[in-house]
N, C-alpha and C positions, 0 to 999 in steps of 0.2 A: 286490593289495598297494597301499597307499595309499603316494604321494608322500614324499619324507623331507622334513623342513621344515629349513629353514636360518634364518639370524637375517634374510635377505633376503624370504623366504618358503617355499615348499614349490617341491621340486628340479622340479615342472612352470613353475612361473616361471620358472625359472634357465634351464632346459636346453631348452625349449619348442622344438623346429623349426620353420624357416618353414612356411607353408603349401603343398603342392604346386600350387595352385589359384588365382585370380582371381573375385573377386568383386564386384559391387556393390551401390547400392539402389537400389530406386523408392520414392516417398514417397506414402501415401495420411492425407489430410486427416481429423482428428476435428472435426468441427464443434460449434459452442454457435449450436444454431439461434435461443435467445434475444436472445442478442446478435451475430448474424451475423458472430459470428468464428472463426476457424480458432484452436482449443485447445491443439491437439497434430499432429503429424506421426507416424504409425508405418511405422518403417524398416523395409522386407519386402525379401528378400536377392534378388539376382539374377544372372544370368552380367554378367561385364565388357560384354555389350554388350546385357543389356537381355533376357537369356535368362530364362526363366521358372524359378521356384524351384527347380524340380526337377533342373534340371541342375548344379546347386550343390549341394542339400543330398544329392541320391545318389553323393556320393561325400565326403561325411561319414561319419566311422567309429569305433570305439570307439576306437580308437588315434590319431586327430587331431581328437575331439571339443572336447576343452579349448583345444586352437591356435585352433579352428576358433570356438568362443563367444565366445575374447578377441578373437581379427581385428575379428569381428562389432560388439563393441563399438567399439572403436579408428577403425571405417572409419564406421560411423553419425555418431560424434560430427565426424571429419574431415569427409566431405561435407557435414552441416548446417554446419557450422561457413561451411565455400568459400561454401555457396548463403546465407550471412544468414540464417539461419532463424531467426525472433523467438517461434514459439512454442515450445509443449514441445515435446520431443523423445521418443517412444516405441522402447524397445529391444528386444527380443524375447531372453531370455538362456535358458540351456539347465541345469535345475538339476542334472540327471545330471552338468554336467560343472562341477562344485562342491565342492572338498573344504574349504576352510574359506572362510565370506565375507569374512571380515576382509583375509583375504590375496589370494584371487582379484578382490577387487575395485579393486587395488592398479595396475595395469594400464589401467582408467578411469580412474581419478584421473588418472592421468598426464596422459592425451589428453586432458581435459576442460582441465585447467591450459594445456596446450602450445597445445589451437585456443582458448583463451578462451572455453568455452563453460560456462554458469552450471551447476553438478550441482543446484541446484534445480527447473531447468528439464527437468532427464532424469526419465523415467519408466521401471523396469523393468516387462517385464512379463515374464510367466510364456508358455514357447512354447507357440503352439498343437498339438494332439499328442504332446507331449512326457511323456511316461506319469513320472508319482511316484508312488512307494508310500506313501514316508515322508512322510507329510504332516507330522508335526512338524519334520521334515529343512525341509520345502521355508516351512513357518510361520521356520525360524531366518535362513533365509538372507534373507528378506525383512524381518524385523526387525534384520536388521543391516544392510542397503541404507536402510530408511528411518532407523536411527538417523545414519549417516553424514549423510544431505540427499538421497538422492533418496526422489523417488518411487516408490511402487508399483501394481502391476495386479496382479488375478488374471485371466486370459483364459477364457472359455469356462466364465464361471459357470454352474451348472446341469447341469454335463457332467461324467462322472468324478470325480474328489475334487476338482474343484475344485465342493465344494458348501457346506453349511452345516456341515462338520465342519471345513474348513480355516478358513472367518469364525470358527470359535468361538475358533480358537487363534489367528489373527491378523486384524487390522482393517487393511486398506486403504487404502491413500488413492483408489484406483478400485475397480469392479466393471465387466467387461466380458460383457454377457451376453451367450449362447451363441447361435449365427445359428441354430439351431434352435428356440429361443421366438421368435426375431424372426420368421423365415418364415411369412407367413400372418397375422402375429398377428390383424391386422382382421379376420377370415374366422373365429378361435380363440377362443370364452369360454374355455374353459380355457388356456392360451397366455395371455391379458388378465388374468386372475386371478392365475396367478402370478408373473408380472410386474409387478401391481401392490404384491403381497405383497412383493418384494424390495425395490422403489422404498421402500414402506416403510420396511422393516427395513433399508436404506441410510441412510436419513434417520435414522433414529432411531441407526444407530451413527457418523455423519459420515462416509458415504461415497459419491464423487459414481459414480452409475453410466453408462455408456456403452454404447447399443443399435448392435449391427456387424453387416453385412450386408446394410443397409437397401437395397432393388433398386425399392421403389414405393411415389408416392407416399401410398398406401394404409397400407401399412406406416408410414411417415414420419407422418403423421398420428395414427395410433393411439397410435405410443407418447408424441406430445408432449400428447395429451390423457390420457395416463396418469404425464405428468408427468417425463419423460425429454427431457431438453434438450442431452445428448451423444451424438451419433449419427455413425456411418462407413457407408459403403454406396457399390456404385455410384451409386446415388441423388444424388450430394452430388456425387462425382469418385473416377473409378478410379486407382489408384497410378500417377505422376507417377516416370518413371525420372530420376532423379538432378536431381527438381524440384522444391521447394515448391508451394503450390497458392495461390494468391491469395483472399483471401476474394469479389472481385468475379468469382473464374471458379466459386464454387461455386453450384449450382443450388440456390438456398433458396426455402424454403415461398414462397405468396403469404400 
C-alpha cells in the first residue's frame, strides 16, 4: 500500500519515526589524479563509533527503510557540512525506498539550507547492491534529482541493470565502474577493452566516469593511460571516519 500524500507531502514524511539506531560516516576521497585534487567525498555509513557498515545496515528493514535513507541523507550533509568539506559531496540513497522524488527529496533540501551546504556540490548516487527492477522507476528518480541541481551517479556500471539499458533512458552526470572491470584490469585485454569502449561512449554523451576500487598501482596506471582521470581505491586513501582527506595525504601517481 503506497503512503497517502498530503499537501505537505506523502504521510511517510509526516509521520516518519525516529530512527531506533545511531549511525555515522567515514569519508573515502574521489581523486582527479590530473589535477591532484580531491573531487568528491563518498559518505559510507558506519556504527556511531566507527563500526563497519554491517552493523548499521543489518538492522535496516522494510519497515524503516525510508527513516533510515532520509537519516542518511540529513547526517552526510550535517557532518560534511561540521568538517568544512570543500569538495563534492557523494550520497549513497536507497531507490526502493522512493515513492515520489519530488517530495522525498524534500527532506535534503532542508538540511542542505540549515548546514549551508551548496546542493550543487551533492552527488547522488545509486547504492551499491541495492537490486532495481524498474529501471525506468530508478532513470525518474534521477532525473528529478538532477533537474532540482544535484548531481548524479550510477554505481557499479557494468553490473546488474546498471548497464547500457539504464544510459539509454538516462544520462548522468557520473559513471562509476564496477570494481570488477577494475580488478586486474592491467593483467585483462578484455577488462581494457571494455573499459575503454565506455570511456568512450562517456565522452561522447558528456559523462565524466570514475574507476573505484583501485588497490595497485598497476591498476592505477592502466586506467589513466586509458584515459580515466577519476579514481577511489585503497590506493589513494581508505575511508577517513568522520574525516575529510587532504589532497597532500593522498598517495598520487609519480
Amino acid at each position: 500500500m503506497e503512503p497517502k500524500e498530503t499537501r505537505e507531502g506523502c504521510g511517510l514524511c509526516r509521520d516518519a519515526a525516529p530512527l531506533e539506531f545511531d549511525f555515522s560516516y567515514a569519508f573515502q576521497p574521489i581523486v582527479d589524479i590530473d589535477h591532484r585534487q580531491v573531487f568528491a567525498h563518498e559518505a559510507l555509513v558506519r556504527g556511531p563509533g566507527g563500526e563497519p557498515a554491517p552493523t548499521v545496515l543489518s538492522r535496516v528493514t522494510d519497515a524503516n527503510r525510508y527513516q533510515f535513507d532520509q537519516a542518511c541523507r540529513g547526517k552526510a550533509i550535517e557532518i560534511a557540512s561540521r568538517l568544512g568539506m570543500q569538495s563534492n559531496l557523494s550520497i549513497n540513497f536507497l531507490p526502493n525506498a522512493i515513492y515520489r522524488p519530488e517530495l522525498c527529496i524534500r527532506s535534503t533540501l532542508v538540511a542542505a539550507r540549515k548546514h549551508g551546504f551548496p546542493i550543487d556540490r551533492i552527488i547522488f548516487e545509486t547504492v551499491e547492491g541495492e537490486q532495481v527492477n524498474d529501471g525506468k522507476w530508478l532513470a525518474e528518480i534521477l532525473r528529478e534529482y538532477k533537474r532540482i541541481g544535484f548531481m548524479t551517479a550510477i554505481d557499479d556500471f557494468g553490473a546488474g541493470f546498471a548497464g547500457l539499458n539504464l544510459l539509454a533512458d538516462f544520462q548522468p552526470d557520473i559513471v562509476k565502474l564496477d570494481m570488477a572491470l577494475v580488478r586486474g584490469i592491467d593483467q585483462s585485454k578484455p577488462r581494457r577493452a571494455i573499459v575503454a569502449g565506455v570511456a568512450a561512449m562517456c565522452c561522447e554523451l558528456g559523462i565524466q566516469v570514475i574507476a573505484e576500487g583501485i588497490e595497485t598501482v598497476d591498476e592505477m596506471c592502466c586506467l589513466r593511460d586509458l584515459g580515466i582521470r577519476l579514481m577511489q581505491g585503497y590506493w589513494f586513501s581508505r575511508p577517513l571516519f568522520e574525516r575529510g582527506c587532504a589532497p597532500e595525504a593522498i598517495a598520487w601517481p609519480a
